[in-house]
C-alpha positions in Angstrom: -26.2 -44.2 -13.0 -29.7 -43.6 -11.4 -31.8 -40.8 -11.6 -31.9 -38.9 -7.9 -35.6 -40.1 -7.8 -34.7 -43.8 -8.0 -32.4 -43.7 -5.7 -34.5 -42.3 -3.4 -37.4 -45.0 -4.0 -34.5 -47.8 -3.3 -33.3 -45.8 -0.2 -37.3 -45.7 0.7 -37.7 -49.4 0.1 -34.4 -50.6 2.1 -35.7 -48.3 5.0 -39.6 -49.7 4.7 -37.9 -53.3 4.9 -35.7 -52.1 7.9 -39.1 -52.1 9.8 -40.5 -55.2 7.7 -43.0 -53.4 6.0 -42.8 -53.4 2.4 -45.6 -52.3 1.4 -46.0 -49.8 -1.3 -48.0 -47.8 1.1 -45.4 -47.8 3.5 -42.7 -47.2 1.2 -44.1 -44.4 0.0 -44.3 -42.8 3.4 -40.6 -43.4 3.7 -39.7 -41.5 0.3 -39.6 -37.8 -0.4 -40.1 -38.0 -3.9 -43.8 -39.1 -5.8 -43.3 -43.0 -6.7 -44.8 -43.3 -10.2 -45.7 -47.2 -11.6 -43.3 -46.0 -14.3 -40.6 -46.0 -11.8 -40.8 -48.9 -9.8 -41.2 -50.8 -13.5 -38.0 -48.9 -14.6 -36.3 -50.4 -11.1 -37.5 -53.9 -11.7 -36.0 -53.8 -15.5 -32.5 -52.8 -13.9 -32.8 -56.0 -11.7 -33.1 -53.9 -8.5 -36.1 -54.2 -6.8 -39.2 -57.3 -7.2 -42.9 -57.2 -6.6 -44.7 -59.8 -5.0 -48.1 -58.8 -4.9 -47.8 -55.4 -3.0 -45.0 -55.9 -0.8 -41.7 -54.6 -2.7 -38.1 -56.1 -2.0 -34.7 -55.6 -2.9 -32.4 -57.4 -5.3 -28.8 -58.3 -4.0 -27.9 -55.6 -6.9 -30.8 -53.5 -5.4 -29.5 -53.8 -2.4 -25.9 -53.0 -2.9 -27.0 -49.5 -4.5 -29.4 -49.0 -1.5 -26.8 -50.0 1.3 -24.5 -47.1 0.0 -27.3 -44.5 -0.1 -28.2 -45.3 3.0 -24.7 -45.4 5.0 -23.9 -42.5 3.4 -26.7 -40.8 4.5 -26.6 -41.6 7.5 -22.6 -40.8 8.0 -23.5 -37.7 7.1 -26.0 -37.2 9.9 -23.2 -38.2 12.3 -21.2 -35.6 10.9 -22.9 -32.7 11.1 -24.5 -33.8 14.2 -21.8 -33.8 16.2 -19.3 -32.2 14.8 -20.4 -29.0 12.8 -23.8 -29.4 15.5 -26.4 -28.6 12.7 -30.0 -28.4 13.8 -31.8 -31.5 13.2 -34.0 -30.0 9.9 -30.9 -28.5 8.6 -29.0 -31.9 8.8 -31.8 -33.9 7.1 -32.0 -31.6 4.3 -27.4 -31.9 3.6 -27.3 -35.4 4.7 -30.3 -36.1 1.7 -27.9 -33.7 -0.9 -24.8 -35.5 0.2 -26.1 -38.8 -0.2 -25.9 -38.7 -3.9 -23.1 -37.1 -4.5 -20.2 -38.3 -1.8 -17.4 -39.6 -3.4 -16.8 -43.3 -2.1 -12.9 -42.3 -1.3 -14.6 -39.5 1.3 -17.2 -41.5 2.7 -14.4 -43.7 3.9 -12.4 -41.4 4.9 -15.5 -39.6 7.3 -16.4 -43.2 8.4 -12.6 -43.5 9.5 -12.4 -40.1 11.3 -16.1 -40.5 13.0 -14.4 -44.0 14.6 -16.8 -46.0 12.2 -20.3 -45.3 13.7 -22.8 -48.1 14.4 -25.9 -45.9 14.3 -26.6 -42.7 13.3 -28.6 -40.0 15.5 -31.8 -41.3 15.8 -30.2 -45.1 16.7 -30.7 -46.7 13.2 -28.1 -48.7 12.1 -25.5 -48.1 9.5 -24.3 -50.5 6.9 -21.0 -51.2 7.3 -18.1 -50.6 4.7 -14.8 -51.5 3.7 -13.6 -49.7 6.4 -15.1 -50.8 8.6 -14.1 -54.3 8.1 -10.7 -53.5 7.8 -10.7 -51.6 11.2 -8.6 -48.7 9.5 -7.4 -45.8 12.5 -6.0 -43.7 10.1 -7.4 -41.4 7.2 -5.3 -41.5 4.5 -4.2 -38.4 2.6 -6.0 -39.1 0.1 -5.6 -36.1 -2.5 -2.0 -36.3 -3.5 0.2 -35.0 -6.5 0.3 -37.5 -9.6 4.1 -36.9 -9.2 3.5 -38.8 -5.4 1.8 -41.7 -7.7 4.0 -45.3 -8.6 4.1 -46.6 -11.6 0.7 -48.6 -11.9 -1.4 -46.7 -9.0 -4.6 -45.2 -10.5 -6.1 -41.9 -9.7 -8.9 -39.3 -10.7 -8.1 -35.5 -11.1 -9.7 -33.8 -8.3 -8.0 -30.0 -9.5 -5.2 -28.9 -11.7 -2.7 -25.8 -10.2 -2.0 -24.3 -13.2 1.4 -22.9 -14.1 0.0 -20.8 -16.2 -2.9 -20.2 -18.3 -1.6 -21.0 -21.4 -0.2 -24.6 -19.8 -3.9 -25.0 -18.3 -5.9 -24.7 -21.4 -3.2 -27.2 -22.9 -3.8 -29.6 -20.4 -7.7 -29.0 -21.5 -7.4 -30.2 -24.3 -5.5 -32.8 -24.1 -8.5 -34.2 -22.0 -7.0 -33.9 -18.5 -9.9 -32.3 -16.0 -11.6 -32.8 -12.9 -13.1 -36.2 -12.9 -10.6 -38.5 -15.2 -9.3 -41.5 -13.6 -5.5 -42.3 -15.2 -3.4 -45.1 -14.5 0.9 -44.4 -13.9 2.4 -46.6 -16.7 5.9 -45.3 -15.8 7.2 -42.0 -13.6 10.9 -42.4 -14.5 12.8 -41.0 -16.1 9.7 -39.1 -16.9 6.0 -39.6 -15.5 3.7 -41.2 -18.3 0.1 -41.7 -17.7 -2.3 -43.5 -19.7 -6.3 -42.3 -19.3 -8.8 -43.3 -22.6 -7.1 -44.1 -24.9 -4.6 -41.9 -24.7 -0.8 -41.9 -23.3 1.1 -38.8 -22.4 4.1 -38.0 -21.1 4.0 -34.7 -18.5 7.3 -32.4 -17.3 7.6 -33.3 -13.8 6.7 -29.7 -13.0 3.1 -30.1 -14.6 2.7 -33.7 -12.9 3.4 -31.8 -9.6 0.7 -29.7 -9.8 -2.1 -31.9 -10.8 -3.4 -33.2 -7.5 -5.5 -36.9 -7.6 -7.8 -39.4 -5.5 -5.3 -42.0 -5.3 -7.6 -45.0 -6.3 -7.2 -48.5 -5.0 -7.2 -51.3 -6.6 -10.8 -52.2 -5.7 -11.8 -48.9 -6.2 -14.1 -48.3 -9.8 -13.9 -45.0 -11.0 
């Protein structure tokens, strides 16, 4: 995963290419962050960006990494634009936090509810997703209970309702948190998940009350 500064330089280069000028001088106007030579060489040994004398492009992995920063941005703007009607400085300043840390299973599910916007506020474009290709109407419900999940949907913890404490803390340390993806191997007669390298089998009670991102297929964790 990239440092918050790299991403921003790749964000800065796809926009600086937008207007087809790729200039490092340009670039640098589009980027909030200092660009240091150490960073753009640390971009072109991850394969993400190439020089060609001073103009600086994207890679197709470059751009894939770029494209989500950027539509996620820019969903964001839509967002609290028109709906929670932030002022235009404090919408720059979330849309640049959310960016980097929107969950892909959200950002298509605000995409969805927004009606899939072409452009964000100021009329540039967004880059299209999954979604959007599909032509999805509905948001799913996309936080459910593992007990909800089939045997071989996958699924990452978003919160644990604990029973009790004692059950919580067990659950701990048995490696389930916030943040594990885990894959259904069976849920009858009794739920078994498998996440690591580990297999467990939970009292449908406990499964109830662990709620997940149901993950598709295509989805990495």
């Amino acid at each position: 995963m990239l440092r918050e500064e790299l991403e921003e330089i790749l964000e800065a280069v796809w926009v600086s290419n937008e207007y087809r000028k790729p200039g490092l001088e340009e670039i640098k106007k589009n980027c909030p962050v200092e660009i240091a030579d150490q960073d753009l060489l640390t971009l072109q040994q991850e394969g993400l960006i190439h020089r060609q004398d001073n103009d600086i492009h994207l890679t197709e992995a470059g751009k894939v990494i770029a494209a989500g920063l950027v539509r996620r941005h820019r969903l964001a703007e839509v967002l609290l634009s028109s709906i929670l009607q932030l002022r235009n400085s404090d919408m720059e300043e979330v849309a640049c936090k959310v960016e980097h840390c929107l969950q892909p299973e959200v950002e298509e599910s605000i995409c969805t509810l927004l009606g899939h916007p072409e452009v964000c506020p100021d009329g540039k474009p967004i880059p299209r997703g999954r979604c959007c290709t599909k032509g999805l109407t509905v948001v799913d419900r996309a936080v459910v209970s593992l007990s909800e999940l089939k045997a071989g949907e996958r699924g990452k913890i978003t919160y644990i309702k604990p029973i009790t404490h004692s059950n919580f803390h067990q659950l701990i340390s048995f490696g389930l948190h916030p943040g594990v993806v885990l894959t259904v191997h069976r849920n009858s007669p009794t739920i078994c998940i498998k996440f690591g390298n580990t297999e467990l089998a939970l009292a449908d009670e406990i499964a109830a009350n662990i709620f997940v991102w149901r993950l598709h297929p295509e989805d990495h964790p």
